[in-house]
PDB file of N, CA, C and O in Angstrom:
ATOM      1  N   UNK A   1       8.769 -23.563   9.410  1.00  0.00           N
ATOM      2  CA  UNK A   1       7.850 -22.470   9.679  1.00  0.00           C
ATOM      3  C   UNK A   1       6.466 -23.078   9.841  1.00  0.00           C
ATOM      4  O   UNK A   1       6.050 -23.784   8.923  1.00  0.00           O
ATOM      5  N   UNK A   2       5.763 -22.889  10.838  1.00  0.00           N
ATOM      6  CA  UNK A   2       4.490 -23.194  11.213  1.00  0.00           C
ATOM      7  C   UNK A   2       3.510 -21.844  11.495  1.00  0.00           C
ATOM      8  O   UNK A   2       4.128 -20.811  11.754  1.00  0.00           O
ATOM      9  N   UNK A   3       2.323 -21.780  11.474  1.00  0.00           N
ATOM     10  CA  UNK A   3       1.474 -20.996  11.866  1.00  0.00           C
ATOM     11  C   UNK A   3       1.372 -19.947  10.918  1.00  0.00           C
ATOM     12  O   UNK A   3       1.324 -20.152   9.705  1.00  0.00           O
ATOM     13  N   UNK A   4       1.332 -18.653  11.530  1.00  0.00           N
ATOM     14  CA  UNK A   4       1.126 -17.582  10.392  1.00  0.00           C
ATOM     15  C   UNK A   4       2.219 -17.346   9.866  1.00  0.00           C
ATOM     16  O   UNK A   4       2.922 -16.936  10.790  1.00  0.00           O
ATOM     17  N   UNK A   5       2.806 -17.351   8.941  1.00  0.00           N
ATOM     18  CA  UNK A   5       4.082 -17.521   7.819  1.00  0.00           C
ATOM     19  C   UNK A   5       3.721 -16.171   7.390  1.00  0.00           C
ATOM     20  O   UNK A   5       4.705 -15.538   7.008  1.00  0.00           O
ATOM     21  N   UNK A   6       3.152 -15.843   7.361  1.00  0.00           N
ATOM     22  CA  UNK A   6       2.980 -13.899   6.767  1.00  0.00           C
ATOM     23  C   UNK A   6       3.562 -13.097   8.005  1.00  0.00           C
ATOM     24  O   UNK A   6       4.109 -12.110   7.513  1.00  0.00           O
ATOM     25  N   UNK A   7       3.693 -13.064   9.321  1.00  0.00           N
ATOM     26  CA  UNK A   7       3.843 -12.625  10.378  1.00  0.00           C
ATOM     27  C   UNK A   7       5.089 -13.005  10.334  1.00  0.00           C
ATOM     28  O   UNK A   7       6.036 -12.400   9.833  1.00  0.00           O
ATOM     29  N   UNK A   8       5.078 -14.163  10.942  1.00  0.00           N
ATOM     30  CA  UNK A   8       6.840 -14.917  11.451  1.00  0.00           C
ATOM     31  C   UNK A   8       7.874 -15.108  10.492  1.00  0.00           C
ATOM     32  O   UNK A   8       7.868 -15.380   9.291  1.00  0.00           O
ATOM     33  N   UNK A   9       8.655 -14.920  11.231  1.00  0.00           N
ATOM     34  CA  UNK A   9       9.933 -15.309  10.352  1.00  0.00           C
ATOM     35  C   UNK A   9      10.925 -16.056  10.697  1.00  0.00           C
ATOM     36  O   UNK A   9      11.386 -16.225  11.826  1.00  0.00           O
ATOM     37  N   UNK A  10      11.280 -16.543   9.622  1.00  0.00           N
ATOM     38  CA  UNK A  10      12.743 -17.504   9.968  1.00  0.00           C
ATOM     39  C   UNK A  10      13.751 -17.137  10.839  1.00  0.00           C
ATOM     40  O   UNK A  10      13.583 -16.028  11.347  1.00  0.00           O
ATOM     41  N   UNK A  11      14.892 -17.823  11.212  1.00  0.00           N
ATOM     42  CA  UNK A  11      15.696 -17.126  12.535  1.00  0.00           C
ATOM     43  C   UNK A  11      16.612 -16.189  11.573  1.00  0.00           C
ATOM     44  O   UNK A  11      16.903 -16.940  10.643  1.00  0.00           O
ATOM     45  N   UNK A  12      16.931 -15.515  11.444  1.00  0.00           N
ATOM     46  CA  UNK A  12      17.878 -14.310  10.605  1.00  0.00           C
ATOM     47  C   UNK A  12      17.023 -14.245   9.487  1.00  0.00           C
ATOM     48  O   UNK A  12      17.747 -13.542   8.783  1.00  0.00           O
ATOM     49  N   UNK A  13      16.233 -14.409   8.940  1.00  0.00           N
ATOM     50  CA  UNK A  13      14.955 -13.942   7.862  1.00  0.00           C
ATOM     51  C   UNK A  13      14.212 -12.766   8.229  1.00  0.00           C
ATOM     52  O   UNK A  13      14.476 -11.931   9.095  1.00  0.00           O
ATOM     53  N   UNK A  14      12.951 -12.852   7.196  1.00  0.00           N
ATOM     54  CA  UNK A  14      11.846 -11.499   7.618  1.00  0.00           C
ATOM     55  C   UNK A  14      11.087 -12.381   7.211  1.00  0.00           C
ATOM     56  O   UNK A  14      11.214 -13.479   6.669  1.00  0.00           O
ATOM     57  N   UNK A  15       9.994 -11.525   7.668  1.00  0.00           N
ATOM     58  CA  UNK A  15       8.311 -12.042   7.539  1.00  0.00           C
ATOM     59  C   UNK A  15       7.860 -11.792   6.015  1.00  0.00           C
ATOM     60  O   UNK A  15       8.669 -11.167   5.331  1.00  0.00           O
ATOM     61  N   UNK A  16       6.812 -12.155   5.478  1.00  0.00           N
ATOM     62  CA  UNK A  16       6.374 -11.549   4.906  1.00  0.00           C
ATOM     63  C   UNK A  16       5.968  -9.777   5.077  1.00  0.00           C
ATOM     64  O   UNK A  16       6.201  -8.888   4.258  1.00  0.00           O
ATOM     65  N   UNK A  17       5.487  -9.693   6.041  1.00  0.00           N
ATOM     66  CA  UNK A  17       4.743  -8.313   6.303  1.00  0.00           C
ATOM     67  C   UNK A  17       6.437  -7.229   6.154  1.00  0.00           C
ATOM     68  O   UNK A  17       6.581  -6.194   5.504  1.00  0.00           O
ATOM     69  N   UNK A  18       7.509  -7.981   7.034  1.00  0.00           N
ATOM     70  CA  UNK A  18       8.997  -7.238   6.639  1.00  0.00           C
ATOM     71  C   UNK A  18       9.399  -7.053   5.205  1.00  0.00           C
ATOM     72  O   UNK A  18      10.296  -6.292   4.843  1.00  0.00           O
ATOM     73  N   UNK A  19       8.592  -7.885   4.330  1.00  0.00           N
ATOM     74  CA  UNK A  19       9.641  -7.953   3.480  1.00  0.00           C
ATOM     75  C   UNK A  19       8.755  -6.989   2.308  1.00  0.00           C
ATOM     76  O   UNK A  19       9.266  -6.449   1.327  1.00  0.00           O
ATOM     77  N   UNK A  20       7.165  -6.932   2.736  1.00  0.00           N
ATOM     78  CA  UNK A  20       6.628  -5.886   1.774  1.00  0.00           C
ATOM     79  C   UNK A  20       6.666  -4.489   2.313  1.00  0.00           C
ATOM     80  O   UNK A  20       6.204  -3.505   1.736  1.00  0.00           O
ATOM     81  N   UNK A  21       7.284  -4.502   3.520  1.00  0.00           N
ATOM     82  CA  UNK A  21       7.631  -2.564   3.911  1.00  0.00           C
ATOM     83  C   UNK A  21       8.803  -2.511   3.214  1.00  0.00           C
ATOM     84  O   UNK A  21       8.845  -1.416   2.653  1.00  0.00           O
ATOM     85  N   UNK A  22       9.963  -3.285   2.930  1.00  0.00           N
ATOM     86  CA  UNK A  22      11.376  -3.243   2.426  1.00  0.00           C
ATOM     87  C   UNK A  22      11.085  -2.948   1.073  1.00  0.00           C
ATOM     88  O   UNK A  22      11.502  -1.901   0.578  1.00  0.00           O
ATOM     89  N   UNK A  23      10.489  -3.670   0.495  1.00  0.00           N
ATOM     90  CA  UNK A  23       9.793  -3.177  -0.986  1.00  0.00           C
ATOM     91  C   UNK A  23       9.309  -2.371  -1.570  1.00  0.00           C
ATOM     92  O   UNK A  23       9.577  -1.794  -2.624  1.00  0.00           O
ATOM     93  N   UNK A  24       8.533  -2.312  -0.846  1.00  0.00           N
ATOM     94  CA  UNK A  24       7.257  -0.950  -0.925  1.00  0.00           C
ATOM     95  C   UNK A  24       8.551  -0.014  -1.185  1.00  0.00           C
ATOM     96  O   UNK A  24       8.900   0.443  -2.273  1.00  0.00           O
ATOM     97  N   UNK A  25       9.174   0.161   0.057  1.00  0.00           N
ATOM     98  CA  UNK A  25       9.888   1.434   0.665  1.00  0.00           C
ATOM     99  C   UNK A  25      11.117   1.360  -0.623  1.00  0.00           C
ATOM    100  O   UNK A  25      11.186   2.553  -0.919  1.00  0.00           O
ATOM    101  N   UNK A  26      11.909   0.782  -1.355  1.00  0.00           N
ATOM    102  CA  UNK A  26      12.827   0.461  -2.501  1.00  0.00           C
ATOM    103  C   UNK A  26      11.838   1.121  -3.576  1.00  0.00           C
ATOM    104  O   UNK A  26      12.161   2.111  -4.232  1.00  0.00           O
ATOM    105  N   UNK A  27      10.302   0.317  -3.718  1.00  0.00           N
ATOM    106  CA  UNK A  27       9.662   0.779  -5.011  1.00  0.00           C
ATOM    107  C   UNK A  27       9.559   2.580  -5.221  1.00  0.00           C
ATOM    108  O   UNK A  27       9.608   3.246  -6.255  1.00  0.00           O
ATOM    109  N   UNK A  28       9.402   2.997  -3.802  1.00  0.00           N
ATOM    110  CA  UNK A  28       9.027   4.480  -3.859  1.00  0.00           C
ATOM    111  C   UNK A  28      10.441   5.338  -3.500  1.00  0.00           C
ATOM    112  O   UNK A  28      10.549   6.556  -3.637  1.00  0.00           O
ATOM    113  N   UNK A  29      11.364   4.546  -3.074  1.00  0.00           N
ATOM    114  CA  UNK A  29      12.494   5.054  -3.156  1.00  0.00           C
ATOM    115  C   UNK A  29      13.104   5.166  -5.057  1.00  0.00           C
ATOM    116  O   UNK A  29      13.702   6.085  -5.616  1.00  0.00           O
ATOM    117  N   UNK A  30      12.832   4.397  -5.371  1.00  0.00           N
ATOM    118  CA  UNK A  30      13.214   4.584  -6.495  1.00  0.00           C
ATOM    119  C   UNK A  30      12.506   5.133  -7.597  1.00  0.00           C
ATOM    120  O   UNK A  30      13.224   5.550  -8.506  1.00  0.00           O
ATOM    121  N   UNK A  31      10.810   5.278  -7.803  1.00  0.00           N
ATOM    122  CA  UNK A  31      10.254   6.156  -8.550  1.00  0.00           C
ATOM    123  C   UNK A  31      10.915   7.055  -7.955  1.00  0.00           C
ATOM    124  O   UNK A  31      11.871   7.393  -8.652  1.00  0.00           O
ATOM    125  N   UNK A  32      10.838   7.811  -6.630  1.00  0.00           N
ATOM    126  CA  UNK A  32      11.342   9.325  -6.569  1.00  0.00           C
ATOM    127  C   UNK A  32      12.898   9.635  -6.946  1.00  0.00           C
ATOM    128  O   UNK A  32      13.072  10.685  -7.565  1.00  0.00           O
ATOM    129  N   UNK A  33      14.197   8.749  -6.610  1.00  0.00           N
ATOM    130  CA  UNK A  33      15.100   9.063  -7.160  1.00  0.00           C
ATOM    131  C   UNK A  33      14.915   8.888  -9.330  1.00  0.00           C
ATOM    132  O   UNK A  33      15.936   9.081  -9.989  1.00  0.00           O
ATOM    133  N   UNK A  34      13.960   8.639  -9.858  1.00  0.00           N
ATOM    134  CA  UNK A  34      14.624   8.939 -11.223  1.00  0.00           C
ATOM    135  C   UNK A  34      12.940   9.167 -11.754  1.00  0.00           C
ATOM    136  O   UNK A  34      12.455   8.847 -12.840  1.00  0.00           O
ATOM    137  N   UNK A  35      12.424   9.679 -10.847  1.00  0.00           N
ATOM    138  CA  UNK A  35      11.069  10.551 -11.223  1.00  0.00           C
ATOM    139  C   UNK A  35      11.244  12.091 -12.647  1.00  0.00           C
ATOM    140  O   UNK A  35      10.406  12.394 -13.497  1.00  0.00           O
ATOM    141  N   UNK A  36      12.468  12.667 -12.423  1.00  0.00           N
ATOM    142  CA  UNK A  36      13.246  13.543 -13.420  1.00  0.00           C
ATOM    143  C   UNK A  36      13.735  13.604 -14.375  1.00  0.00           C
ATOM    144  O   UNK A  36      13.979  14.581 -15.084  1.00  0.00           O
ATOM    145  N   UNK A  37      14.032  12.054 -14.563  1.00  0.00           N
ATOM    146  CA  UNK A  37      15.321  11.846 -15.185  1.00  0.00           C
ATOM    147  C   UNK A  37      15.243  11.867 -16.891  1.00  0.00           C
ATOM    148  O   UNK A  37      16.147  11.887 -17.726  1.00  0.00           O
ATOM    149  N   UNK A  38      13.290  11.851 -17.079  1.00  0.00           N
ATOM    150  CA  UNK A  38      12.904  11.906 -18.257  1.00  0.00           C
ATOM    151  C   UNK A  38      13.080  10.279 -18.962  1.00  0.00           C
ATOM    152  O   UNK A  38      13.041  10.099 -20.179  1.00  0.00           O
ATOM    153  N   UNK A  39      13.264   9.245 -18.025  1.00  0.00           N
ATOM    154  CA  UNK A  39      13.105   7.954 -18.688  1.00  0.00           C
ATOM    155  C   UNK A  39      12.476   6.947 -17.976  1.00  0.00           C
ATOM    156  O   UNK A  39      12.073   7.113 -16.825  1.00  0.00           O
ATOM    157  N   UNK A  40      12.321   5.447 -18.869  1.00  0.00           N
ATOM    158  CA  UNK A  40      11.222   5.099 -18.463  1.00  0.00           C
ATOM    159  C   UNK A  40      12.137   4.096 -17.255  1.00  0.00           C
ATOM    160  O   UNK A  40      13.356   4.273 -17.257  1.00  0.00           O
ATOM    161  N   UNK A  41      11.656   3.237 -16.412  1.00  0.00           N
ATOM    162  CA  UNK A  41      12.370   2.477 -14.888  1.00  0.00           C
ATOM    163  C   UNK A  41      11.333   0.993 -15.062  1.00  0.00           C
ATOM    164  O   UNK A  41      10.121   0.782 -15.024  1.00  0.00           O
ATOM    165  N   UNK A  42      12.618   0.121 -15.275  1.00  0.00           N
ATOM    166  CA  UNK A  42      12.308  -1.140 -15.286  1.00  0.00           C
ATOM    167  C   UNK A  42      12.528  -1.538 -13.944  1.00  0.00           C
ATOM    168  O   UNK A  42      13.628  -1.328 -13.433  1.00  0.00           O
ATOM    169  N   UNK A  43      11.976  -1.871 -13.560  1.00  0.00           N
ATOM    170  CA  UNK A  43      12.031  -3.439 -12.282  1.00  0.00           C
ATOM    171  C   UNK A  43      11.333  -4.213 -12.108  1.00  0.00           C
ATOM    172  O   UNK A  43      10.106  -4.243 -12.010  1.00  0.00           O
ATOM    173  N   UNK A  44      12.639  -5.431 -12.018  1.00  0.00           N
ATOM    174  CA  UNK A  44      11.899  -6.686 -11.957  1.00  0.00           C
ATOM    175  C   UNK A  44      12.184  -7.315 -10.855  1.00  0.00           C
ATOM    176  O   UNK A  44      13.142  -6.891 -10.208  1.00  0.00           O
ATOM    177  N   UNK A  45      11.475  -8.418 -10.384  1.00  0.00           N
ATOM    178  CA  UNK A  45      11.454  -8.672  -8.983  1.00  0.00           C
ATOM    179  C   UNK A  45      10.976 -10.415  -9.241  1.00  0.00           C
ATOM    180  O   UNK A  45      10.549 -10.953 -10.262  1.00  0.00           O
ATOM    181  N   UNK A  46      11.213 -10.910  -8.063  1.00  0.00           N
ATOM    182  CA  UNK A  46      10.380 -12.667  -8.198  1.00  0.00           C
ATOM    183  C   UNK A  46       9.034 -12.217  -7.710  1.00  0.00           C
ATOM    184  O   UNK A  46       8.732 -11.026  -7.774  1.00  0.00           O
ATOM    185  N   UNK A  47       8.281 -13.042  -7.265  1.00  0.00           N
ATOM    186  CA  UNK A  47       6.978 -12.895  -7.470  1.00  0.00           C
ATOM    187  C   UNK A  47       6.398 -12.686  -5.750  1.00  0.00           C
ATOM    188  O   UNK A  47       5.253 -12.316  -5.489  1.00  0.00           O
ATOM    189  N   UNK A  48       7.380 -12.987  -4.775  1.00  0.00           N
ATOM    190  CA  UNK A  48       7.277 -12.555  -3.236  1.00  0.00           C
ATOM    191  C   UNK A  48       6.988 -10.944  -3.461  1.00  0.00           C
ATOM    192  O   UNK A  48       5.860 -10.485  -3.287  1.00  0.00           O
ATOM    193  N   UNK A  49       8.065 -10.159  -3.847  1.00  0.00           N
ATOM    194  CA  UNK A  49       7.943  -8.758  -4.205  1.00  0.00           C
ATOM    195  C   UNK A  49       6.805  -8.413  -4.967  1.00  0.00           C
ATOM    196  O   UNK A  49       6.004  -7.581  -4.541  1.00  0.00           O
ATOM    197  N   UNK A  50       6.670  -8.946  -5.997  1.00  0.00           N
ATOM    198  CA  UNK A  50       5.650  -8.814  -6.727  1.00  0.00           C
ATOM    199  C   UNK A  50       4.264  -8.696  -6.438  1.00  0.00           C
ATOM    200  O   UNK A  50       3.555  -7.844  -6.972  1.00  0.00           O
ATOM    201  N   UNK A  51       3.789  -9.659  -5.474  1.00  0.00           N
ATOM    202  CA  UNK A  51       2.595 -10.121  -4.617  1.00  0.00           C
ATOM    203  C   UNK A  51       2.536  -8.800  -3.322  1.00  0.00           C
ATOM    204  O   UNK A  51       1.550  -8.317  -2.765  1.00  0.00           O
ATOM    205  N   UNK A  52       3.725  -8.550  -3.180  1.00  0.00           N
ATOM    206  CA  UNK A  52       3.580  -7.455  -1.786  1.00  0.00           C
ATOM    207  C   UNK A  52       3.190  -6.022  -2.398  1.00  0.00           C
ATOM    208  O   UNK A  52       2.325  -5.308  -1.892  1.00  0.00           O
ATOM    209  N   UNK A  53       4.093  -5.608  -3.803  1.00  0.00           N
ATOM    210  CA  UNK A  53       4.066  -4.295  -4.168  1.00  0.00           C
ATOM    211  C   UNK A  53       2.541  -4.210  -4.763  1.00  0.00           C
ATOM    212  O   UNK A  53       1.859  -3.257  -4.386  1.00  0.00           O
ATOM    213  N   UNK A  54       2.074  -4.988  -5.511  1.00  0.00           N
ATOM    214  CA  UNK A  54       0.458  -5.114  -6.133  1.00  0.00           C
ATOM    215  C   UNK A  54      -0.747  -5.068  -4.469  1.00  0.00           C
ATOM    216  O   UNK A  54      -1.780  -4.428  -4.273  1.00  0.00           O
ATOM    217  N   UNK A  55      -0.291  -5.654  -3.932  1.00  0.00           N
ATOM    218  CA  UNK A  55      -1.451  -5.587  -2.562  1.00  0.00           C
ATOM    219  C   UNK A  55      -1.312  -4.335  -2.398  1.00  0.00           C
ATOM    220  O   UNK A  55      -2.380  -3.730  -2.497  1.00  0.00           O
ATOM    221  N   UNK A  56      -0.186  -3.538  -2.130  1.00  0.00           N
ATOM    222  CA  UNK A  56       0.409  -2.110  -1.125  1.00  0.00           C
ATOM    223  C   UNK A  56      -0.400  -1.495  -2.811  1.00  0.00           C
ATOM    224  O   UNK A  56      -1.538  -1.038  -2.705  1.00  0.00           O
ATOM    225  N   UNK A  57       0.114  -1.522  -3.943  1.00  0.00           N
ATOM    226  CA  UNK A  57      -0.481  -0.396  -4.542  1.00  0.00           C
ATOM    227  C   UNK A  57      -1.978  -0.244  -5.102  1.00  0.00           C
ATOM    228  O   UNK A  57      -2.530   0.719  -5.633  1.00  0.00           O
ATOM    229  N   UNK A  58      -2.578  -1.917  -4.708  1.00  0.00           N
ATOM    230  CA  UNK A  58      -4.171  -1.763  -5.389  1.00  0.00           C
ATOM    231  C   UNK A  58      -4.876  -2.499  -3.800  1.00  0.00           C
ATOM    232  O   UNK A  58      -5.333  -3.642  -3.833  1.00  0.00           O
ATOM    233  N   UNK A  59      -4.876  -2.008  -3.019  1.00  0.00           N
ATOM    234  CA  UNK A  59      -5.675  -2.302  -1.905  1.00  0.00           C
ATOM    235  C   UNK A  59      -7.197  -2.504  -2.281  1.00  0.00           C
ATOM    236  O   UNK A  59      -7.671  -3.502  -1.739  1.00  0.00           O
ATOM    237  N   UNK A  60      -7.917  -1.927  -2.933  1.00  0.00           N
ATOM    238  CA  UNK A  60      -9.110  -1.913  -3.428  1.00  0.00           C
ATOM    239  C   UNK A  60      -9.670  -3.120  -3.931  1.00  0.00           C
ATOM    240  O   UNK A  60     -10.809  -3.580  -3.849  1.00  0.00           O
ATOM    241  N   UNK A  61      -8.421  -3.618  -4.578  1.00  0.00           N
ATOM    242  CA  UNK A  61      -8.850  -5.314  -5.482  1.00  0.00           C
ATOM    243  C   UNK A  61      -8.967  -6.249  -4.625  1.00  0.00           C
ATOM    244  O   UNK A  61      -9.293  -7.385  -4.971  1.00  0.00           O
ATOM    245  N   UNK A  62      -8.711  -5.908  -3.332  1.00  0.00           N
ATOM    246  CA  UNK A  62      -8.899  -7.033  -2.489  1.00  0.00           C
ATOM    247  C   UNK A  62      -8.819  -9.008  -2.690  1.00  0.00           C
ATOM    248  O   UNK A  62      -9.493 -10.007  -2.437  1.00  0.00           O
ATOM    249  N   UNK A  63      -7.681  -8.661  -3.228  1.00  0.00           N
ATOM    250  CA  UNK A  63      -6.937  -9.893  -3.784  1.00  0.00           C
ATOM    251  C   UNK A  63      -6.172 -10.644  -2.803  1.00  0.00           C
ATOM    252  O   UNK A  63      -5.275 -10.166  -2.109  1.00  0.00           O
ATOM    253  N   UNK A  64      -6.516 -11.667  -2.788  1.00  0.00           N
ATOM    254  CA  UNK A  64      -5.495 -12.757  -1.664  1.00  0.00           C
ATOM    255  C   UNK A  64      -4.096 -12.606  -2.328  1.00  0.00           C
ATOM    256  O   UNK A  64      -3.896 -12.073  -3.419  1.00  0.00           O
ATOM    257  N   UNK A  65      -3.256 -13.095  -1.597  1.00  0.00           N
ATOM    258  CA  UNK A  65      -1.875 -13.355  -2.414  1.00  0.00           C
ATOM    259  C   UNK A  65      -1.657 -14.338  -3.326  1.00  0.00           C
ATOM    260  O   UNK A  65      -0.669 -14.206  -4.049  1.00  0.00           O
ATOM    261  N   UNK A  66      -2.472 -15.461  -3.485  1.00  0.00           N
ATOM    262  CA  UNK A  66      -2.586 -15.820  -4.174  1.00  0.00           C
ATOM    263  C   UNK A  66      -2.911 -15.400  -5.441  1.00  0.00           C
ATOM    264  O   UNK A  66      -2.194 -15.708  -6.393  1.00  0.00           O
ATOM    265  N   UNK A  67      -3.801 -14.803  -5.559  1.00  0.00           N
ATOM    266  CA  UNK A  67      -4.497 -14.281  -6.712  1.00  0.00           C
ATOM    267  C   UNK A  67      -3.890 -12.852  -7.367  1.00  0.00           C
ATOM    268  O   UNK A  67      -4.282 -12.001  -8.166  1.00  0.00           O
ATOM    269  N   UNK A  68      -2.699 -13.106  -6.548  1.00  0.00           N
ATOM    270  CA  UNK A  68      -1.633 -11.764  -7.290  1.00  0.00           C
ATOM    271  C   UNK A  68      -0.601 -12.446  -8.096  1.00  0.00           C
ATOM    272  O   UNK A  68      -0.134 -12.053  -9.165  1.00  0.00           O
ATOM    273  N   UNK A  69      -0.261 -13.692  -7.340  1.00  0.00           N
ATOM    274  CA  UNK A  69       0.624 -14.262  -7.920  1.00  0.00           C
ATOM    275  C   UNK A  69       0.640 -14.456  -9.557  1.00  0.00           C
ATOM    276  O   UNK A  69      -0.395 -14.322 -10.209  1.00  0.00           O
ATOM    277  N   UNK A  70       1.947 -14.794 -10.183  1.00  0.00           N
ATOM    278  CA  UNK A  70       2.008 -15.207 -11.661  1.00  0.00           C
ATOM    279  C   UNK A  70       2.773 -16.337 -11.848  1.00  0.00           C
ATOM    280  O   UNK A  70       3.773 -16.720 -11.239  1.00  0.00           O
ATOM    281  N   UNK A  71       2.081 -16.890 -12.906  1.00  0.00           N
ATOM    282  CA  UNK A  71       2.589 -17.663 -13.383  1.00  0.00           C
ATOM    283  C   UNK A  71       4.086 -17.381 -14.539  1.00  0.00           C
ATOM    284  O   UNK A  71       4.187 -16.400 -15.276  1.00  0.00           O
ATOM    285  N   UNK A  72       4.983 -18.363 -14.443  1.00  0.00           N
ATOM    286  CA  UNK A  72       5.919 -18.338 -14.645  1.00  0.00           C
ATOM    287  C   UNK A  72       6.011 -18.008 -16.335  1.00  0.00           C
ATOM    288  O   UNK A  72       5.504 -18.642 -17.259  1.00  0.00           O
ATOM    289  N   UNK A  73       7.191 -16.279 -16.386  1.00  0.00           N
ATOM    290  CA  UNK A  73       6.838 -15.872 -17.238  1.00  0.00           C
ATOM    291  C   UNK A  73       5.593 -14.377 -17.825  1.00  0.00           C
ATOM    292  O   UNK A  73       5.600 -13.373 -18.537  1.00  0.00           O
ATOM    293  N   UNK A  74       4.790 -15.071 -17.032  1.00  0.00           N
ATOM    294  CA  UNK A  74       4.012 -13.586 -16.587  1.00  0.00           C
ATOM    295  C   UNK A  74       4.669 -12.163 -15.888  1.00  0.00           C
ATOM    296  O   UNK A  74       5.596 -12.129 -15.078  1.00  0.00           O
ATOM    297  N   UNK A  75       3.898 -10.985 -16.454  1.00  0.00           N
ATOM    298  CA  UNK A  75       4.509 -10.049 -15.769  1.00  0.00           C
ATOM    299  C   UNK A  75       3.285  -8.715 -15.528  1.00  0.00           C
ATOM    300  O   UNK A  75       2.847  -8.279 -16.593  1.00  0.00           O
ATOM    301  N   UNK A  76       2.950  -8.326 -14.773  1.00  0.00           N
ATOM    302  CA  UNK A  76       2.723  -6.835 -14.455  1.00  0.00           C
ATOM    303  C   UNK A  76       3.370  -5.469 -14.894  1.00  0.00           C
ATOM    304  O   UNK A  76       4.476  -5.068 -14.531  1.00  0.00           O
ATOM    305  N   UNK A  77       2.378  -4.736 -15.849  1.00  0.00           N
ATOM    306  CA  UNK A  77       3.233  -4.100 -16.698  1.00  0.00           C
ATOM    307  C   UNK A  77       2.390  -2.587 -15.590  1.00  0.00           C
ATOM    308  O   UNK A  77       1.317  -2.805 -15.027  1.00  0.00           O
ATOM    309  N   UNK A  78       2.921  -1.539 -15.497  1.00  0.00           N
ATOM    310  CA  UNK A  78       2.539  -0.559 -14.548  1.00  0.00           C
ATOM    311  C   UNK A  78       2.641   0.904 -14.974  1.00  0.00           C
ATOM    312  O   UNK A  78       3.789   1.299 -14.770  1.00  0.00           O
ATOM    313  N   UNK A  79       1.775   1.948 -15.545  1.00  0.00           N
ATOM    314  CA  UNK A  79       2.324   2.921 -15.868  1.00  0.00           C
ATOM    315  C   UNK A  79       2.369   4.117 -14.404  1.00  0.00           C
ATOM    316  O   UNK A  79       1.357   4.602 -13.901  1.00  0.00           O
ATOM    317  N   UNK A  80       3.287   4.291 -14.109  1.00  0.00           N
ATOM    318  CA  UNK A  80       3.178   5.388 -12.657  1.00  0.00           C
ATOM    319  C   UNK A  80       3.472   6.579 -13.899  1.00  0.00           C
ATOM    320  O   UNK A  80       4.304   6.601 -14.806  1.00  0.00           O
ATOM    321  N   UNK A  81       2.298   7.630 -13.461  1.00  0.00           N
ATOM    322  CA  UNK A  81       2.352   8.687 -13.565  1.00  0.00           C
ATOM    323  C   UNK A  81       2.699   9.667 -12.474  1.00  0.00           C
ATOM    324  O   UNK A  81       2.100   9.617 -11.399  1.00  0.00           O
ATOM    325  N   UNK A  82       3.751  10.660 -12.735  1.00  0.00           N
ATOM    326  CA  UNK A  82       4.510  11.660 -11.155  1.00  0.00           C
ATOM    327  C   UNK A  82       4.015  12.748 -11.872  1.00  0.00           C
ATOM    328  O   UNK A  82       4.144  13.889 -11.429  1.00  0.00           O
TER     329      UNK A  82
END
């Protein structure tokens, strides 16, 4: 992989930019399926996901991807209120 690696993708892969709509779209698929259910929703993810769902939900922090990333062991703890 050369050039913009956030754009392009491998030959049968996704991009980065593919792989944080797939996410995104899982993260909010799944608050709304157990938004009811009266309990609390763990997910965990490696840190590709991780870096995409934190950009998509805090746009404001204007954080490189880097600076979303964690170190190994670290985690993002999140309270969604519905």
């Amino acid at each position: 992989i050369s050039g913009d690696n956030f754009s392009n993708k491998c030959p049968g892969g996704e991009s980065f930019v593919m792989m944080k709509q797939r996410v995104t779209d899982a993260f909010y698929d799944i608050i709304n399926k157990y938004k009811n259910a009266g309990k609390d929703i763990i997910i965990i993810l490696h840190s590709g996901p991780i870096v995409a769902l934190m950009e998509t939900l805090y746009p404001d922090e204007n954080k490189s991807y880097y600076e979303w990333r964690l170190n190994n062991g670290e985690l993002y703890s999140l309270e969604v209120n519905l």
